[in-house]
VMD Tcl script that draws the C-alpha trace (Angstrom):
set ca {
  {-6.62 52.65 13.91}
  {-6.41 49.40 15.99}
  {-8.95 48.19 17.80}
  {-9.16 47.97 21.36}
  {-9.12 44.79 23.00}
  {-13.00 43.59 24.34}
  {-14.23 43.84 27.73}
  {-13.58 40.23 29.24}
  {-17.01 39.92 30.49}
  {-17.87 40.38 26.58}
  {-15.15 37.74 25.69}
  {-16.51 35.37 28.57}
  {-19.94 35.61 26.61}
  {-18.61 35.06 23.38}
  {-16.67 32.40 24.74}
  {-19.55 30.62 26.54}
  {-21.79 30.64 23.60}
  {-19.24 29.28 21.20}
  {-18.16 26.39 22.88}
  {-19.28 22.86 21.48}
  {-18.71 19.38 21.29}
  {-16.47 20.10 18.04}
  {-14.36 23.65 19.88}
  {-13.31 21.40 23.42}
  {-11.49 17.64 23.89}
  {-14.44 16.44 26.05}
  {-18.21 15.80 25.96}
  {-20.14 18.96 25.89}
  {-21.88 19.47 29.04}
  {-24.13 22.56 29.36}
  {-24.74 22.44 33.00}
  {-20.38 22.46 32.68}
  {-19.81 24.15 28.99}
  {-16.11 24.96 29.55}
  {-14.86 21.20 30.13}
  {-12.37 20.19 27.54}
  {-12.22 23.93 26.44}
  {-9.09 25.33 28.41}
  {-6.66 24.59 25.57}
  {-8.67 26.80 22.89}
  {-10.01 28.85 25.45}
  {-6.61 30.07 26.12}
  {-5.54 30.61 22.36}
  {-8.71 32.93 21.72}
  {-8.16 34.73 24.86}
  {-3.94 35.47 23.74}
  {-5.85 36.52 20.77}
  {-7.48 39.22 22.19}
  {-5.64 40.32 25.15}
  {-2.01 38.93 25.06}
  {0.11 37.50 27.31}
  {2.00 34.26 27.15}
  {-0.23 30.30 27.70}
  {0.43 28.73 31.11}
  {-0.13 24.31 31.60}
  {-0.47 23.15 34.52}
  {-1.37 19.20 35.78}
  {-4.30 19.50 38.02}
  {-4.95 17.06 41.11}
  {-7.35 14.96 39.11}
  {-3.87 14.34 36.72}
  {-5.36 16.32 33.76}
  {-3.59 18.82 32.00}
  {-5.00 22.76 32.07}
  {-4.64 25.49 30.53}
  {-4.94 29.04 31.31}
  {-3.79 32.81 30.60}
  {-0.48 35.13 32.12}
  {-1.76 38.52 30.98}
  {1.17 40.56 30.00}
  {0.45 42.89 33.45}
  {1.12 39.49 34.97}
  {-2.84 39.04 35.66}
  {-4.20 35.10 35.69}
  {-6.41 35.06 33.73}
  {-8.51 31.35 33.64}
  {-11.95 31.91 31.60}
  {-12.54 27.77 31.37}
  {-12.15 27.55 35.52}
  {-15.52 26.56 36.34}
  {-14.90 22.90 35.27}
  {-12.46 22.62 38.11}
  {-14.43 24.23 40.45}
  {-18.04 22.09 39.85}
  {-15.35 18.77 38.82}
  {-14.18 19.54 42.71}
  {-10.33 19.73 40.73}
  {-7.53 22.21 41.09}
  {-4.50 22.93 39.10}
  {-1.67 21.72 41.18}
  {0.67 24.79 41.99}
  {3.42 23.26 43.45}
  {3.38 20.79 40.31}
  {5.22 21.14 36.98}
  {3.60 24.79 35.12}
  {4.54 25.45 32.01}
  {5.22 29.02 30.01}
  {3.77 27.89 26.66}
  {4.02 29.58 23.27}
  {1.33 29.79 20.80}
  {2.31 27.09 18.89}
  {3.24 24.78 21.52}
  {-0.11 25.27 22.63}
  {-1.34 24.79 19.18}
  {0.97 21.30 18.63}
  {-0.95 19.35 21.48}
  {-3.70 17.15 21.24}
  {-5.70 18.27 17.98}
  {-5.83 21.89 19.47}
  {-5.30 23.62 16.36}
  {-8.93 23.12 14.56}
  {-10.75 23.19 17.55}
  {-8.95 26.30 18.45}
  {-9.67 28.09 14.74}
  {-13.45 26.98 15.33}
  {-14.03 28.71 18.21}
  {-11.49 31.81 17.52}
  {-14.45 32.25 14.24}
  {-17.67 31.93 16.35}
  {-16.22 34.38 19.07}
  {-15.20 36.73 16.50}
  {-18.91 36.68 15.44}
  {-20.50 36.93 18.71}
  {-18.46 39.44 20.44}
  {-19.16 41.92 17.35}
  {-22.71 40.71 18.18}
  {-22.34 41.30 21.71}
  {-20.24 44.93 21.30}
  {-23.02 46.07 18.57}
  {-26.07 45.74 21.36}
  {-23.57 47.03 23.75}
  {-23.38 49.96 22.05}
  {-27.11 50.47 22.05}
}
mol new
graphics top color blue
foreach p $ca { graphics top sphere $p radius 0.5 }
foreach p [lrange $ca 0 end-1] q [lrange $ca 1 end] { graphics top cylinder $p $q radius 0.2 }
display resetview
């Protein structure tokens, strides 16, 4: 029987207590935890809920990376390093559709991205088994 895809406030958790210097391509900040994690953050959410990886530049010029559920949701679980960076993602910039593996071909993604994808894995079965309580 297939499992059924996690709450996203559970995946948020898992997500927020995962994230580390060694899961993100910036400093770990954890007054800001998700900076640097977009990229990886996005693979682990495809993961788990589908959908299809969507780049945009942001008004600061860095790149960042968030999720096109397939109901055509956004989906953006790394946004609050725009919002307390005072950045945007620039909408009427270049966005990009990105596969999986273009997503996994830029800028050392792919081991941070298998990091995390483990330590959520642990924590949201964590997470789901007090849940369940």
């Amino acid at each position: 029987m297939p499992r059924r895809p996690p709450e996203i406030r559970h995946l948020y958790a898992a997500l927020v207590l995962s994230w580390s210097d060694d899961t993100g391509h910036a400093v770990y900040d954890p007054l800001c935890p998700d900076v640097g994690q977009c990229a990886p953050t996005a693979l682990v959410v495809l993961d788990y809920l589908g959908g299809h990886i969507r780049q945009g530049w942001t008004r600061r010029g860095r790149t960042h990376y968030w999720n096109i559920l397939d109901d055509g949701r956004e989906l953006d679980l790394a946004r609050c390093q725009l919002d307390l960076l005072d950045d945007r993602v620039l909408r009427d910039g270049e966005v990009l559709d990105l596969t999986r593996d273009q997503t996994l071909g830029r800028y050392e993604t792919e081991d941070k991205y298998r990091l995390l994808a483990r330590r959520v894995y642990r924590w949201l079965r964590v997470i789901e088994r007090e849940e369940g309580k």
